[in-house]
PLY file of the C-alpha trace (Angstrom):
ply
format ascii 1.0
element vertex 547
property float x
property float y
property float z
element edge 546
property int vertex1
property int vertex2
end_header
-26.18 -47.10 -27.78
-23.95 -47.90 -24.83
-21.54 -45.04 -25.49
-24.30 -42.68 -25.81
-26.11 -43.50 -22.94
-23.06 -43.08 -20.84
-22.40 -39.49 -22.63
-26.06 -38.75 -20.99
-24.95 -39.92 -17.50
-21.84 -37.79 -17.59
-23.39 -35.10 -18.93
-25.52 -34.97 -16.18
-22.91 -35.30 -13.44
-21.14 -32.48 -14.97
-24.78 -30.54 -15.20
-24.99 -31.76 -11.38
-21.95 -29.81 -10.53
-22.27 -26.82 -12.71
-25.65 -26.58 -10.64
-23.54 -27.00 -7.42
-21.22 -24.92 -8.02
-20.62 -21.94 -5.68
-20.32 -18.76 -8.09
-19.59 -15.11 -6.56
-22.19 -12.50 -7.42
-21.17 -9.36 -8.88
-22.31 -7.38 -5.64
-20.21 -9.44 -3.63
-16.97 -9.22 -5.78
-17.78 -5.23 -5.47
-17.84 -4.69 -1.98
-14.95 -7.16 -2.02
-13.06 -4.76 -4.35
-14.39 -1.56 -2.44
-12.94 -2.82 1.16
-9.36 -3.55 -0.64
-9.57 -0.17 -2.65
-10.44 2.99 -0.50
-10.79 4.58 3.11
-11.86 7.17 5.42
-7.60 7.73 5.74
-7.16 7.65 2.25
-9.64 10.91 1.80
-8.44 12.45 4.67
-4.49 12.33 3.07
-5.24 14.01 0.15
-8.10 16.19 1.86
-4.57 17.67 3.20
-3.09 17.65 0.16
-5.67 19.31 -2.12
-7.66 20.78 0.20
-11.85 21.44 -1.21
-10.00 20.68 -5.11
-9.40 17.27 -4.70
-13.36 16.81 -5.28
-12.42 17.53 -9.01
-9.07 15.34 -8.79
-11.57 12.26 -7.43
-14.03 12.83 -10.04
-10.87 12.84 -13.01
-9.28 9.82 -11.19
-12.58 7.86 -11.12
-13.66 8.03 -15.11
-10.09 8.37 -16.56
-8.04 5.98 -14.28
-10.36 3.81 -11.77
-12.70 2.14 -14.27
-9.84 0.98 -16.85
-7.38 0.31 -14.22
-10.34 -2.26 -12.54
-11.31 -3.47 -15.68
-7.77 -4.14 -17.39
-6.79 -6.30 -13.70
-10.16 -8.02 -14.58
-8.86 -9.63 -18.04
-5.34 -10.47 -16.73
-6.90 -11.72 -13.79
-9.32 -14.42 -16.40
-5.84 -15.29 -18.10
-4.28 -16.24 -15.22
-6.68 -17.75 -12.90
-4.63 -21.08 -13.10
-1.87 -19.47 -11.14
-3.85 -17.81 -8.91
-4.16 -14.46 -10.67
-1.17 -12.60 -8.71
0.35 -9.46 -10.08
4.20 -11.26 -10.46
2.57 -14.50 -12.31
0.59 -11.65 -14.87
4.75 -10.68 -15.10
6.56 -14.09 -15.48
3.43 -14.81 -18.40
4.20 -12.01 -20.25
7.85 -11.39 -19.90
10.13 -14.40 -18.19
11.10 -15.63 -14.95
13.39 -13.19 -13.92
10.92 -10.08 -14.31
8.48 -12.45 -12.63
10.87 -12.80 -9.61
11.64 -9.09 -9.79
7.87 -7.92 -9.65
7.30 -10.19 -6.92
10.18 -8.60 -5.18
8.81 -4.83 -5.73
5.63 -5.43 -4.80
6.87 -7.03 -1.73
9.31 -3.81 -1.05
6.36 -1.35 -1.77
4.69 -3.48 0.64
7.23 -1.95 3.23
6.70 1.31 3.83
2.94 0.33 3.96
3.50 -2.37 6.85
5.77 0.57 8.87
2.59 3.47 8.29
0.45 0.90 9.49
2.28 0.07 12.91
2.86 4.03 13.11
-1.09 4.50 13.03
-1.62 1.27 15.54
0.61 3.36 18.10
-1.25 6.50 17.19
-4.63 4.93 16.97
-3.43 3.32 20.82
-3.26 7.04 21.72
-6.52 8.29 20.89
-8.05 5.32 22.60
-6.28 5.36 25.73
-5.94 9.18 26.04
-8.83 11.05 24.10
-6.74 12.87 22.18
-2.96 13.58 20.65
-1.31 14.14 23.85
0.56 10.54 23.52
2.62 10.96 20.47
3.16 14.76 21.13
5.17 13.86 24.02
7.14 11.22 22.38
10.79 12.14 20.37
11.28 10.74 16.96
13.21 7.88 18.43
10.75 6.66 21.12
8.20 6.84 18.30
10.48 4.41 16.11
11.26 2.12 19.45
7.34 1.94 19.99
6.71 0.85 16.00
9.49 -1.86 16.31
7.84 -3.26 19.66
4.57 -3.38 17.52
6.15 -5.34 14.74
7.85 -7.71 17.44
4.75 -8.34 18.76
2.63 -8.65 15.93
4.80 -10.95 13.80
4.24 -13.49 17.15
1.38 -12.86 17.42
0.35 -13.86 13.96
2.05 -17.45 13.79
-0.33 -18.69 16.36
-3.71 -16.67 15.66
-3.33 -16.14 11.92
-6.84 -17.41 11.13
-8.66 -15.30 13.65
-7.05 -12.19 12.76
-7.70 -12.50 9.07
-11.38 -13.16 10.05
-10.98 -9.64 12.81
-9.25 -7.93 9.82
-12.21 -8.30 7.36
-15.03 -7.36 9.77
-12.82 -4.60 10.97
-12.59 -3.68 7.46
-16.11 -3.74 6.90
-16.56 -1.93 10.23
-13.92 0.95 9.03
-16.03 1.70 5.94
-19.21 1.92 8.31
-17.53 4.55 10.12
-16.91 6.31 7.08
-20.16 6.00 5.63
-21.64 7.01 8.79
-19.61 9.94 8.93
-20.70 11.08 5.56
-24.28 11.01 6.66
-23.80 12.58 9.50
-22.11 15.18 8.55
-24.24 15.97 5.78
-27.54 15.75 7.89
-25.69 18.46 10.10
-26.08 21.29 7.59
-30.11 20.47 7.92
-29.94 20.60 11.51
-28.44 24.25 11.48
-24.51 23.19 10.70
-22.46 25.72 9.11
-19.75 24.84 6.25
-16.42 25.87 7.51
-14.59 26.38 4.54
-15.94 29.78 2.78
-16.40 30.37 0.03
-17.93 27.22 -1.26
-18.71 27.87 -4.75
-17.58 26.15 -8.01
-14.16 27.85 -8.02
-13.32 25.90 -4.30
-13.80 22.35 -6.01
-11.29 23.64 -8.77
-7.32 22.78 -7.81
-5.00 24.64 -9.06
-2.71 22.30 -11.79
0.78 23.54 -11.28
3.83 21.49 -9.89
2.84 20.89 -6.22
-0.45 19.29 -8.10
1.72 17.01 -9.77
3.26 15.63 -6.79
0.31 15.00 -5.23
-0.98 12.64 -7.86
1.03 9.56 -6.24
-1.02 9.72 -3.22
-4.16 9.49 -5.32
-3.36 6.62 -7.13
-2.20 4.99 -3.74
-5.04 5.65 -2.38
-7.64 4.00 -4.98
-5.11 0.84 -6.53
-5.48 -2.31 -4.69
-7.85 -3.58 -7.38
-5.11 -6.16 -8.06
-6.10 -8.76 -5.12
-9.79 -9.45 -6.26
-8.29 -10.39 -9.78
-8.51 -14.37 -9.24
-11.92 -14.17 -8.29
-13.13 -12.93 -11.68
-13.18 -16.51 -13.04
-15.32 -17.90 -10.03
-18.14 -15.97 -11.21
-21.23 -17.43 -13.30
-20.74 -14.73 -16.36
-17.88 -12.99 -15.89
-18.21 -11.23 -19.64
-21.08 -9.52 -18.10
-21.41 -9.73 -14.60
-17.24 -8.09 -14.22
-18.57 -4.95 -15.75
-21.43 -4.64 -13.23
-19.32 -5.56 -10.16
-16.62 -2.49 -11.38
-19.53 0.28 -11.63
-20.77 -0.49 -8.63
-17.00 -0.22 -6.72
-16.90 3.01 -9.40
-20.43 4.46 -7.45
-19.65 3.37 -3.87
-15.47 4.95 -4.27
-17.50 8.17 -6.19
-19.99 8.17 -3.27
-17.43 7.98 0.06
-14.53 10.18 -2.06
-16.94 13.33 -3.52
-18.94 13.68 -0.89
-16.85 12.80 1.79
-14.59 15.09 0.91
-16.93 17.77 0.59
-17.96 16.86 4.25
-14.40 17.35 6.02
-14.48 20.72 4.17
-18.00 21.63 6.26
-16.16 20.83 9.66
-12.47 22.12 8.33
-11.47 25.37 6.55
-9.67 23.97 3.32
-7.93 27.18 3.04
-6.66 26.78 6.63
-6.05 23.43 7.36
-4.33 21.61 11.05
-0.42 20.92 10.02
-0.83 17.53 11.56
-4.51 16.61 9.94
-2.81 13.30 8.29
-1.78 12.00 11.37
-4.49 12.82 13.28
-7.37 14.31 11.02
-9.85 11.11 11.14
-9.79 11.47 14.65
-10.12 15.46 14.58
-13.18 14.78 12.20
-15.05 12.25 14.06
-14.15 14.56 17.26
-15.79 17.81 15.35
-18.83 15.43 14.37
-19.65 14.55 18.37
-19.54 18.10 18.94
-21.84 18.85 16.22
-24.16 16.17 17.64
-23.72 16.98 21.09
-22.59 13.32 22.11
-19.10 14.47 22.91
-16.10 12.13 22.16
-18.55 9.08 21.47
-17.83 8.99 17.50
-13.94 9.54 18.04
-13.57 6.65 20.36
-15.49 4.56 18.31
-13.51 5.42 15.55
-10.27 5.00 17.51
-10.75 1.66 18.50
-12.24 0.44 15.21
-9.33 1.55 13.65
-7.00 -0.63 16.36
-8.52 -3.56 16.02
-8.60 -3.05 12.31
-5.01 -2.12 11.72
-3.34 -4.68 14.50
-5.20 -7.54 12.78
-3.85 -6.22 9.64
-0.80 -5.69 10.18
-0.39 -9.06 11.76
-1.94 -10.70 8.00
0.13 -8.52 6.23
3.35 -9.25 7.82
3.06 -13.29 7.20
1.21 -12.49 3.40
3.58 -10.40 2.33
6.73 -12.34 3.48
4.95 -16.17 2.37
4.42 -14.97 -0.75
8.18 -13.59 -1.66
8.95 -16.55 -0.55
6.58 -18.97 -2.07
6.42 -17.28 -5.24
10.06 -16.38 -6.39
11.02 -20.19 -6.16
14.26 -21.33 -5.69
15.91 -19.87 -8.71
16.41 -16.39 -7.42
15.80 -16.57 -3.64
18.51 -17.62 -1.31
18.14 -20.43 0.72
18.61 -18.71 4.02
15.90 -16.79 3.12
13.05 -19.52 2.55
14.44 -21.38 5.23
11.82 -22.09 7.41
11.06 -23.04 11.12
9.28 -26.26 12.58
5.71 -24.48 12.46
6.65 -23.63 8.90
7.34 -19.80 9.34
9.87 -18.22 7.03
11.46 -16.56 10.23
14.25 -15.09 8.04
11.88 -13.99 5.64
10.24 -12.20 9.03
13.87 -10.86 10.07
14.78 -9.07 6.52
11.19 -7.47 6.79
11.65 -5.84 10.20
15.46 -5.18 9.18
13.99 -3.00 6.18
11.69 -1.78 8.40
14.03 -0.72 10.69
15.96 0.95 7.98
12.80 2.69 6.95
12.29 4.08 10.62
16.02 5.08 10.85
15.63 7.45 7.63
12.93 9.03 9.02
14.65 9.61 12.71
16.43 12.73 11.47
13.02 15.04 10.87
12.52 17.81 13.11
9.11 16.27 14.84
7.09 13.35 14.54
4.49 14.20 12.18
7.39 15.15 9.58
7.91 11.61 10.31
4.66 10.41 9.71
4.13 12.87 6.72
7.31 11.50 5.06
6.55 7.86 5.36
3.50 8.19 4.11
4.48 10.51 0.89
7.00 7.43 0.63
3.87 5.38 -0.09
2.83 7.54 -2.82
6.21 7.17 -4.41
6.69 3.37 -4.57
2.93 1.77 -4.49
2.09 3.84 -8.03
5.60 2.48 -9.41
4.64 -1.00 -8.42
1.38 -0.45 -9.88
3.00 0.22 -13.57
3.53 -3.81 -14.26
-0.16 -4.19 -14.41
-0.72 -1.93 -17.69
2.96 -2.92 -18.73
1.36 -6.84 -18.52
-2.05 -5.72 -19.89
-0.54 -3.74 -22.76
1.84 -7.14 -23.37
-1.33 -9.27 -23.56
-3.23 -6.96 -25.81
-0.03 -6.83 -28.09
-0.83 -10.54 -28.59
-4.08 -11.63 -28.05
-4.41 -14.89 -29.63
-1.83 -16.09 -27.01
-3.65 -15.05 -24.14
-7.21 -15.77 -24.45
-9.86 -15.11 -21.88
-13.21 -15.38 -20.72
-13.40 -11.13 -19.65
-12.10 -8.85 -22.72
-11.96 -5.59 -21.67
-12.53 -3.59 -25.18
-12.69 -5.98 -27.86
-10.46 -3.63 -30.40
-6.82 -4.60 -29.02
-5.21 -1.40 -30.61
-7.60 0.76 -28.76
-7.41 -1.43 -25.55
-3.48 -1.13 -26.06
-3.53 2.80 -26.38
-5.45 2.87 -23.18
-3.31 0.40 -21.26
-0.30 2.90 -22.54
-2.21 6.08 -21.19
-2.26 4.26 -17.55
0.94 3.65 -17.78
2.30 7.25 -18.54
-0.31 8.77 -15.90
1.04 5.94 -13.06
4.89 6.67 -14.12
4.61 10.22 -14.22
2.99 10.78 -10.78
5.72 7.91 -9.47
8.30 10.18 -10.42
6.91 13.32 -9.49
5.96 11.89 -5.88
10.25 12.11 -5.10
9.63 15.43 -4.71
8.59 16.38 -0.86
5.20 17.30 0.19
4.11 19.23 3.40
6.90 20.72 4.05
8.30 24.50 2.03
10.14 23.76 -0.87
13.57 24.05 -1.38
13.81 24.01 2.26
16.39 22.18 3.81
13.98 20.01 5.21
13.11 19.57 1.99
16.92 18.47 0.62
16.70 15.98 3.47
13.24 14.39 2.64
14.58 14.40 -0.64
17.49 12.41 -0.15
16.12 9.86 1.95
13.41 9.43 -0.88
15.93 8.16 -2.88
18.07 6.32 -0.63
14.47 4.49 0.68
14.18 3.54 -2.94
17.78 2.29 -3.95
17.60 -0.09 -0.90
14.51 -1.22 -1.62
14.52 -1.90 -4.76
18.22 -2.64 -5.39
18.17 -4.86 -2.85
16.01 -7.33 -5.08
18.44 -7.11 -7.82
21.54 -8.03 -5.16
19.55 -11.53 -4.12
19.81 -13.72 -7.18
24.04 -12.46 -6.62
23.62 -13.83 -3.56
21.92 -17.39 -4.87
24.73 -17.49 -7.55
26.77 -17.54 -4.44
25.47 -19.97 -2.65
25.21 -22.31 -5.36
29.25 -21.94 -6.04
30.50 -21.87 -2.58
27.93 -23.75 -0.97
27.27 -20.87 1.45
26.80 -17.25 0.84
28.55 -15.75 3.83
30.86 -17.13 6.36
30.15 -16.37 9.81
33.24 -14.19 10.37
31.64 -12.09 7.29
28.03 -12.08 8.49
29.47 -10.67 12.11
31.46 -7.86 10.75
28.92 -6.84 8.28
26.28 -6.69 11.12
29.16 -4.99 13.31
29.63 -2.15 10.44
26.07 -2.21 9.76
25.14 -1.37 13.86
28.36 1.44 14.14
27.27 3.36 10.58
24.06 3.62 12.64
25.26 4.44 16.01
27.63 7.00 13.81
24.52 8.44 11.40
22.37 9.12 14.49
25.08 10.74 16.76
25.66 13.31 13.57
22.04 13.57 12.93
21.07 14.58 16.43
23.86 17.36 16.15
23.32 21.06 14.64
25.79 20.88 12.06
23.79 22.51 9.12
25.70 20.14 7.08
25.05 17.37 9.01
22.58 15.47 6.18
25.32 15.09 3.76
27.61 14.12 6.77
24.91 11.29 7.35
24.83 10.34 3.66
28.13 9.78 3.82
28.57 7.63 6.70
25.68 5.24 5.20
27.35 5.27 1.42
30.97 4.54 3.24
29.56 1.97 5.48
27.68 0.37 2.67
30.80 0.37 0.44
32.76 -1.74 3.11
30.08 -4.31 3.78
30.20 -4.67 0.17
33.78 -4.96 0.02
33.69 -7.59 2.66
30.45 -9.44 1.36
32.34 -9.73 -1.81
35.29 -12.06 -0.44
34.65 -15.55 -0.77
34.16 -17.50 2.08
35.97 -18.97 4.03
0 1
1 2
2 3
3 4
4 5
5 6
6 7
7 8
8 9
9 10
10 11
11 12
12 13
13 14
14 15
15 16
16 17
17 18
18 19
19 20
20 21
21 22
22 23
23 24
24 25
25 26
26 27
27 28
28 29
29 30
30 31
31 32
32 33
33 34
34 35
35 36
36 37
37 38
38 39
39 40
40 41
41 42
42 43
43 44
44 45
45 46
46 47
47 48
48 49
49 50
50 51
51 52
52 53
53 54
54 55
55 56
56 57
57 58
58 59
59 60
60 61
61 62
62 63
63 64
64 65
65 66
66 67
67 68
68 69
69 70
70 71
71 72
72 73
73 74
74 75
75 76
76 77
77 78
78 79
79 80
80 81
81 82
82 83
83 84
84 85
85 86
86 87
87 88
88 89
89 90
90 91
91 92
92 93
93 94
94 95
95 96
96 97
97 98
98 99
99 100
100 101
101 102
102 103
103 104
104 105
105 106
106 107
107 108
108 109
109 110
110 111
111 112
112 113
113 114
114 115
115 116
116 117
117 118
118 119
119 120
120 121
121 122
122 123
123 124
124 125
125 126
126 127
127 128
128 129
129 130
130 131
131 132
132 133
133 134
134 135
135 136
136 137
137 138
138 139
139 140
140 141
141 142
142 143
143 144
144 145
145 146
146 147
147 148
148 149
149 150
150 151
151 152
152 153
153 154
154 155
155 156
156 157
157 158
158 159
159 160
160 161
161 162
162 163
163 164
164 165
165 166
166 167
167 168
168 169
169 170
170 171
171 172
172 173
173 174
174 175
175 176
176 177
177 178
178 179
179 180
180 181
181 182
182 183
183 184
184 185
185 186
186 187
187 188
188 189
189 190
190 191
191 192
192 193
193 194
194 195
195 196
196 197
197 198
198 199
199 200
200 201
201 202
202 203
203 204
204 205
205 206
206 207
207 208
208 209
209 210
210 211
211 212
212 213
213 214
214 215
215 216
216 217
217 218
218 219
219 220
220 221
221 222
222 223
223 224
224 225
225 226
226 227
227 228
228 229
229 230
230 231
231 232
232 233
233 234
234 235
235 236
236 237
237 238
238 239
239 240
240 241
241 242
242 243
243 244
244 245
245 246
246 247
247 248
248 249
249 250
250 251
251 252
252 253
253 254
254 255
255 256
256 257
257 258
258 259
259 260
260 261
261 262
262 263
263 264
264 265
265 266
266 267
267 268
268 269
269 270
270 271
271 272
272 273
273 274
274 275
275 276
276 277
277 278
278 279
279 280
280 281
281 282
282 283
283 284
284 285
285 286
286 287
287 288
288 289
289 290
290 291
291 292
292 293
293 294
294 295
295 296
296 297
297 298
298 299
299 300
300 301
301 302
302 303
303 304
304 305
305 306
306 307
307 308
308 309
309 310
310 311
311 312
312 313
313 314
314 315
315 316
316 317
317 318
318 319
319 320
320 321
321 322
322 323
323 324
324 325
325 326
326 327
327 328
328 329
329 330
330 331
331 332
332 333
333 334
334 335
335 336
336 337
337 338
338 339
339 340
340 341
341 342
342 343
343 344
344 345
345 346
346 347
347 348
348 349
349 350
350 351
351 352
352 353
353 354
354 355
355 356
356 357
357 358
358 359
359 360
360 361
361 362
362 363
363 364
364 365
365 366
366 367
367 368
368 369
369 370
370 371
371 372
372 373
373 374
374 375
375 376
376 377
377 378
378 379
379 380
380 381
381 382
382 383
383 384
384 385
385 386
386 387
387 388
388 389
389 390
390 391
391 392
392 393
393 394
394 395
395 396
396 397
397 398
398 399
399 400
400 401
401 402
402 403
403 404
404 405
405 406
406 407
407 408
408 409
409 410
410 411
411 412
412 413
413 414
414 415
415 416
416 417
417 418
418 419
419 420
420 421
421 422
422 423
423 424
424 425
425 426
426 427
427 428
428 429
429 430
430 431
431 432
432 433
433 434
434 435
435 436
436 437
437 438
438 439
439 440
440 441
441 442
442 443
443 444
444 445
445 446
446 447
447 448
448 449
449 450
450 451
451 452
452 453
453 454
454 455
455 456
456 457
457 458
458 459
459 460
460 461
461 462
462 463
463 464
464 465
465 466
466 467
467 468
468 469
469 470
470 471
471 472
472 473
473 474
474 475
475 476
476 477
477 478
478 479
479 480
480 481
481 482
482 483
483 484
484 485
485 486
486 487
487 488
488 489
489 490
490 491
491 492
492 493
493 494
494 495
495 496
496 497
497 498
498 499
499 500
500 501
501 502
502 503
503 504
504 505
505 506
506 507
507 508
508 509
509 510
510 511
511 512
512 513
513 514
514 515
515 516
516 517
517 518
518 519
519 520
520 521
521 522
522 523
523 524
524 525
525 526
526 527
527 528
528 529
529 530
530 531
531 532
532 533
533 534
534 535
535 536
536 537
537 538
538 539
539 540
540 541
541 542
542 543
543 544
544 545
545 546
C-alpha cells in the first residue's frame, strides 16, 4: 500500500514536470531553421550564376535535396541529442574518435573562407552606408582591400570577448531583420508590375526558367547547396519538442514553403529589375544593393530601401562575424579534446579565450586573403572567395549522409524518437543519392566560375583552389603530428624553430607578392613555387627535434 501510494506521488511529480516543461513548437523550430538556411545574398549569387534558370535549379534542389537533407539531420540529430547533436559527435558515433576529431576540424576549416566573405561584405556593406554607392571599394587595390578585412577581424575578435552576449542577441534580430528585407523586397517588387513596372529580362516565357545542363551548370551546383545547407545547427533541438515523430515533419515543410517562397519568386523578381541575359559583372558583390537601389527608383523614394538594406546588413554581419569567430574557434577546441589538439592550441587566457585558437584563425585567414591578392581587381577577389565557399561547405556537408547512411546501415544500434522513412534500405539508397549529388558538385566547384575558361585567370583561380584546400584541410591531418610531439618531447617547437619558421613564413610572402605584382606571364607558377619551396623548409625545420 505504502509503495504504491508513493508510485502515485512520483508519478505525479514527474506528470508536474512533463506539464512544465518548455517544448519548441514546430513553427518556431521552422523559422529557426529558415534564418540558419537561406538569404537575400544567397539568391542573388546564383541569380549571377544561372541567371532567370536557376528558378528551375531552386525548384529541383528543394524536392530532391532540401527536404531529405532536413529530414535525415532531423534523425541524427534525435540520436544524438545527449551530446548536443553536433555534426563531428554524429561522426565520432558512427565511425571513431579520430574521424570525429577530423570532421570537427573540416567543418571548422570550411568555416574559414565563410568568416573572410563575411568581413569582405562588412567592409563593402560599410561602403554603401557611408557612401551611397560602390565608389569605396572601387578605389581600393586588392591589397588595401585585404589590409581593411584583417583590421575587421582584429577588431571584431576584441570586440567579441567582452560583448559576446549582446551580439549574439544583435545577430539574431539582425537575422530576422535581413529576411524582412528580403521578403519585403519580394513584395515590392512584385506589386511593381501592377503599378505599371516592366520585366527587364525579355523574353520571359517557359524557355527563360529552363538552364541549360552542360559543364558550367555543373559547377555551379556547389553554390546551391551552400546556399540552402545549414540545416545542421537546429539538429539538437528536434528532441526538445513535444512530438517530434510528427511535429519534425511539419516544422521541415514549412522551412520547404518559406525557402520555395523567397528562392522562386525572388528570383523571378531580380529578373523584372535585371536583364538575365545581360547581367552587371560585379552583381555578387554588389547586386543586393543594386536591387534594393532599382526598387527605390521604382517607388520613387530614392536610395531609402538601399540604405536600409545597407545598414541592416552591417549590423547583421559585424555581430556575426564577431559570434562566429569565438563559435567556431570554442568549439575546435572544446570538441576535439585533448587527444588530437595541441596544447598550445587550447591554451587559454585568464577570461578563458582560446587566444591561440583566435591567432591560427586569422593566420588562415590571412593566408586565404594572400591567395586571393594576385587577381586582377577586387571583385575577382570577392568572386573567388566566394566560389571557394561553394567548394569546401558542400564537401563538409558529405559527413552528414555518410553518418546518416552509417546509422541506417544499423538501426537497432541507433534508435530514435524521429525515423525518417521507416524502410532502412530505402532510407539508405536515399542517404547514398545525397551523398553522390553533394560530392559531385564539391568536385566540380574546383573549377572557376565568372571568369572565361581556360583563361589564364582561370589557371590561377584554379591553382589557388587547390592550394586553399590542401592547407586547409591538410593542416588538420598535421595537428595530431604535432600532439604526438608534444607528448614525446614535452614541447612541439623550440623557440629558435618557431622564429625561423615565422621568419621563412613572412619572406615566402614578401617574395610571392613582389613576383605576383610583376608582369611576368609566368609569374603564377613562379609564385607556386616560392610557397611549395618555402613550405618544404619550414617542414624541414619543424621536423628537427627540439632543442
Amino acid at each position: 500500500m505504502i509503495k504504491g501510494l508513493h508510485f502515485k506521488q512520483e508519478r505525479e511529480k514527474l506528470d508536474n514536470l512533463e506539464k512544465n516543461r518548455h517544448y519548441i513548437s514546430w513553427p518556431v523550430l521552422a523559422l529557426m531553421a529558415f534564418v540558419t538556411v537561406i538569404g537575400f545574398d544567397d539568391i542573388i549569387y546564383n541569380f549571377k550564376n544561372q541567371g532567370m534558370g536557376v528558378i528551375t535549379s531552386w525548384i529541383l534542389m528543394l524536392f530532391l535535396y532540401v527536404i531529405p537533407y532536413s529530414l535525415m539531420v532531423g534523425q541524427l540529430g534525435s540520436i544524438f541529442n545527449q551530446e548536443g547533436g553536433g555534426l563531428s559527435s554524429w561522426i565520432r558515433g558512427t565511425n571513431g574518435e579520430f574521424l570525429g576529431y577530423f570532421t570537427a576540424w573540416t567543418y571548422w576549416a570550411a568555416s574559414i573562407p565563410y568568416v573572410v566573405d563575411t568581413a569582405n561584405s562588412v567592409v563593402i556593406g560599410l561602403g554603401w552606408a557611408i557612401e551611397g554607392s560602390g565608389k569605396f571599394q572601387d578605389t581600393m587595390s586588392n591589397g588595401q582591400f585585404a589590409l581593411w578585412t584583417l583590421l575587421v577581424f582584429v577588431v571584431f575578435i576584441m570586440v567579441q570577448s567582452r560583448f559576446k552576449r549582446s551580439l549574439e542577441l544583435l545577430s539574431s534580430i539582425g537575422g530576422i531583420a535581413m529576411f524582412g528585407m528580403t521578403v519585403l523586397f519580394v513584395i515590392m517588387a512584385l506589386s511593381s508590375l501592377g503599378l505599371g513596372g516592366h520585366i527587364a529580362t525579355q523574353p520571359m516565357n517557359l524557355s527563360a526558367i529552363v538552364p541549360k545542363f552542360d559543364l558550367k551548370y555543373l559547377t555551379t551546383v556547389g553554390l546551391l547547396i551552400y546556399a540552402v545547407n545549414g540545416c545542421e545547427l537546429i539538429a539538437p533541438f528536434v528532441t526538445k519538442m513535444k512530438n517530434p515523430r510528427r511535429e519534425f515533419p511539419k516544422s521541415m515543410l514549412m522551412l520547404v514553403i518559406m525557402t520555395a517562397f523567397l528562392t522562386i519568386f525572388g528570383s523571378f523578381a531580380l529578373g523584372i529589375f535585371f536583364d538575365a541575359h545581360h547581367l552587371p559583372n560585379d552583381l555578387k558583390m554588389n547586386g543586393s544593393y543594386y536591387a534594393f537601389q532599382a526598387l527605390g527608383q521604382q517607388y520613387h523614394v530614392g536610395n531609402l530601401f538601399m540604405y536600409l538594406f545597407a545598414w541592416t546588413e552591417v549590423v547583421y554581419l559585424a555581430a556575426l562575424l564577431s559570434v562566429l569567430l569565438d563559435a567556431m574557434t570554442r568549439m575546435l577546441i572544446s570538441d576535439t579534446g585533448r587527444r588530437y589538439m595541441p596544447q598550445f592550441l587550447r591554451k587559454t587566457n585568464r577570461a578563458g579565450l582560446p587566444i591561440n585558437g583566435y591567432l591560427l584563425t586569422c593566420l588562415l585567414s590571412g593566408f586565404i586573403l594572400f591567395l586571393g591578392i594576385f587577381l586582377p581587381e577586387m571583385n575577382d577577389v570577392f568572386n573567388w572567395l566566394l566560389n571557394l565557399n561553394g567548394i569546401i561547405s558542400p564537401g563538409v556537408t558529405c559527413w552528414i549522409f555518410y553518418a546518416f547512411m552509417r546509422v541506417r546501415k544499423n538501426p537497432k544500434q541507433y534508435p530514435s524518437e524521429y525515423v525518417f522513412i521507416k524502410n532502412n534500405r530505402l532510407a539508405w539508397w536515399i542517404g547514398l543519392w545525397a551523398l553522390i549529388i553533394t560530392a559531385i558538385a564539391t568536385v566540380f566547384g574546383i573549377a572557376p566560375q565568372d571568369v572565361a575558361e581556360f583563361s589564364p585567370i582561370w589557371w590561377h583561380e584554379l591553382v589557388i583552389n587547390i592550394g586553399a584546400i590542401i592547407v586547409l584541410i591538410g593542416l588538420g591531418a598535421v595537428l595530431p603530428v604535432i600532439t604526438k610531439r608534444e607528448e614525446k618531447y614535452g614541447v612541439a617547437f623550440s623557440k629558435s624553430q618557431c622564429f625561423t619558421m615565422l621568419l621563412l613564413t613572412i619572406t615566402t610572402m614578401i617574395l610571392s607578392v613582389i613576383v605576383g605584382s610583376t608582369k611576368l606571364v609566368e609569374r603564377n607558377l613562379i609564385v607556386v613555387g616560392i610557397i611549395v619551396c618555402g613550405f618544404v623548409v619550414v617542414y624541414l625545420v619543424g621536423k628537427r627535434r627540439p632543442q
